[in-house]
C-alpha positions in Angstrom: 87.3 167.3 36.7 89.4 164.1 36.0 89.0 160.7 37.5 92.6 161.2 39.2 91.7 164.6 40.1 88.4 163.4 42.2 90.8 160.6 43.7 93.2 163.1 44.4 90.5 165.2 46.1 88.9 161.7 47.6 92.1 161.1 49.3 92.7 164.3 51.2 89.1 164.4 52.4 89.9 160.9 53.5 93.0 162.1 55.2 91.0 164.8 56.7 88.4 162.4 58.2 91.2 160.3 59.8 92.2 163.4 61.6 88.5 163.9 62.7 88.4 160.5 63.9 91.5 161.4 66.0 90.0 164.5 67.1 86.7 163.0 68.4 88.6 159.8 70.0 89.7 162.3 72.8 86.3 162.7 73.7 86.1 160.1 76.5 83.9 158.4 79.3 85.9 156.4 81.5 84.5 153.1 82.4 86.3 149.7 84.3 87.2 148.0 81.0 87.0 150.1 77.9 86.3 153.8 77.8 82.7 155.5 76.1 84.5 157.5 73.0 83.8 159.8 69.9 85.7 157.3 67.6 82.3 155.7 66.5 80.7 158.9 66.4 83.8 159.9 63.7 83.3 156.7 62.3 79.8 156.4 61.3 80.3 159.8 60.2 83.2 159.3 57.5 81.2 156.4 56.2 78.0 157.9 55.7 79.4 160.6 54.1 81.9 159.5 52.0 80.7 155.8 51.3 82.3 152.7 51.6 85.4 153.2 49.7 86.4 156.5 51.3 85.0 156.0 54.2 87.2 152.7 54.8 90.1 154.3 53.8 90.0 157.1 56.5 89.6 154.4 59.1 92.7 152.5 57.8 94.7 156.4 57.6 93.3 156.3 61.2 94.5 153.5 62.3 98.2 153.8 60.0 98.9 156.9 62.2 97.6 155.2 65.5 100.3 152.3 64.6 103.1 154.2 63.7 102.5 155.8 67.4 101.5 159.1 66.6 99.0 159.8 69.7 95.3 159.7 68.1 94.2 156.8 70.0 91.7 157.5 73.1 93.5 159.4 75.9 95.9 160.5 73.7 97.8 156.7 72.6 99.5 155.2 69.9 101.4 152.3 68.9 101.0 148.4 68.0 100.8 147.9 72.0 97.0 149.5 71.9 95.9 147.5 68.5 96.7 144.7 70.1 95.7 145.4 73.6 92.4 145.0 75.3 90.7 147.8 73.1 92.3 146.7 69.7 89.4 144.3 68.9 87.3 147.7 68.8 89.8 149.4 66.7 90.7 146.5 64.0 86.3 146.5 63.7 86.1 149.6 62.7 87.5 148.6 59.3 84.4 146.4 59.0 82.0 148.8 60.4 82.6 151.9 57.8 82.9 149.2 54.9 79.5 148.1 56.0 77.9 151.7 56.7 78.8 152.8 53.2 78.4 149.7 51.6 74.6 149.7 53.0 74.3 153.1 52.0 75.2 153.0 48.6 73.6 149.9 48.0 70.0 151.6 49.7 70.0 155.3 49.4 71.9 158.3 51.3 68.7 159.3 53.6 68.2 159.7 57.0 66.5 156.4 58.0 69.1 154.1 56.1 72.0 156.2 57.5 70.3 155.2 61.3 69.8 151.3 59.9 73.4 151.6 58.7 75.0 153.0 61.5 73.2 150.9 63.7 74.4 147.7 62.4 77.8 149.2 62.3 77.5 149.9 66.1 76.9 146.1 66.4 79.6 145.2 63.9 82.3 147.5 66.2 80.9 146.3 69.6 81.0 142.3 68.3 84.7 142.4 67.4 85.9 144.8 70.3 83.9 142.2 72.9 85.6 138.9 71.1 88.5 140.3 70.9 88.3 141.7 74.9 87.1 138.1 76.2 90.6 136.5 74.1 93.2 139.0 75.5 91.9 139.4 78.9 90.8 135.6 78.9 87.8 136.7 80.5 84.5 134.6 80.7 81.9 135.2 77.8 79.5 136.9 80.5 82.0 139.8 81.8 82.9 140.5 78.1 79.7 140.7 77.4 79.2 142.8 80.8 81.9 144.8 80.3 82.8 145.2 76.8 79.2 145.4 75.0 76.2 145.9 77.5 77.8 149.7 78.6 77.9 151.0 75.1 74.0 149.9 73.6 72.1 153.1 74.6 75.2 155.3 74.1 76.0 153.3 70.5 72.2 153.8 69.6 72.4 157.7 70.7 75.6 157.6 68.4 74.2 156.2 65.3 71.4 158.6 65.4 73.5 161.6 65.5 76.1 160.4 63.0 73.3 159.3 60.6 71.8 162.7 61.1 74.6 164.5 60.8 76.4 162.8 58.0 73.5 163.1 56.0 73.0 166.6 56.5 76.5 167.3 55.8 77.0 164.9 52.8 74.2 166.9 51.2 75.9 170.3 51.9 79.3 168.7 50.2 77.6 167.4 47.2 75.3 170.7 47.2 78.6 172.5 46.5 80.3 169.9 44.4 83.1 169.1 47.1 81.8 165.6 47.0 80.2 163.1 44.5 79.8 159.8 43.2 82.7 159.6 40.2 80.8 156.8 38.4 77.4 158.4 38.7 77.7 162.1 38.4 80.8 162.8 36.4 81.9 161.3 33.1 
């Protein structure tokens, strides 16, 4: 396979992820200020199996097609009014938190226990900038941010992170098992 070939086939799966981010953003717990949702289930699971670069770019396709208005946003939303709205702080750090998760990875090892590590300091990464940037548009104090913006989503982030280190693994092995996936500079050339 050639190098643009791969990207080629890099790019769709991307693509495809952004879809599955959409997908799992419907899944949704209501709560006073900002919903429980798949999103950083689908994120931690793009980046730990397709790696930082990839894994970054379906969270920008994501959040392209969320901008434009096309409805992939929680409870069905789209548009510039929700990235800049009380949950956009959440959605602008999930470009951080799958650059992070992959960049860990690749930088560690693909395995279980650095997927959790990984997708546990992603969790934190996504909860920090969705709580500043809740506290600054809703110009509420630092404690009901905090309160309502971060506290609500630690044991449901952790429970997260678990299953999308779990699963991404599992399934990145499966992809690479069958040659769908693979690291271009390490494995082909």
């Amino acid at each position: 396979m050639t190098e643009s070939s791969y990207k080629l086939r890099m790019m769709i799966i991307s693509a495809l992820f952004a879809a599955i981010i959409g997908v799992l953003a419907q899944v949704t717990v209501p709560l006073p200020l900002v919903p429980i949702t798949g999103q950083t289930l689908a994120i931690g699971l793009a980046a730990t199996i397709l790696g930082a670069r990839y894994g970054t770019l379906s969270v920008l396709i994501y959040l392209c097609m969320g901008a434009i208005g096309i409805p992939v946003f929680a409870q069905m939303s789209g548009g510039l009014g929700i990235l800049v709205g009380p949950t956009g702080g959440y959605l602008i750090g999930f470009i951080p938190t799958a650059l992070i998760i992959g960049y860990f990875l690749e930088k560690t090892s693909f395995t279980v226990k650095n997927a959790i590590i990984a997708n546990v300091i992603g969790m934190f990464i996504a909860l920090t900038f969705g709580t500043v940037w809740l506290k600054v548009i809703a110009n509420l104090s630092w404690t009901s941010a905090f309160s309502g913006g971060f506290a609500p989503f630690l044991l449901v982030g952790f429970i997260k992170a678990t299953l999308a280190a779990w699963a991404g693994i599992t399934v990145r092995n499966r992809l690479k098992s069958t040659n769908l996936i693979y690291a271009w500079n390490a494995e082909v050339k």
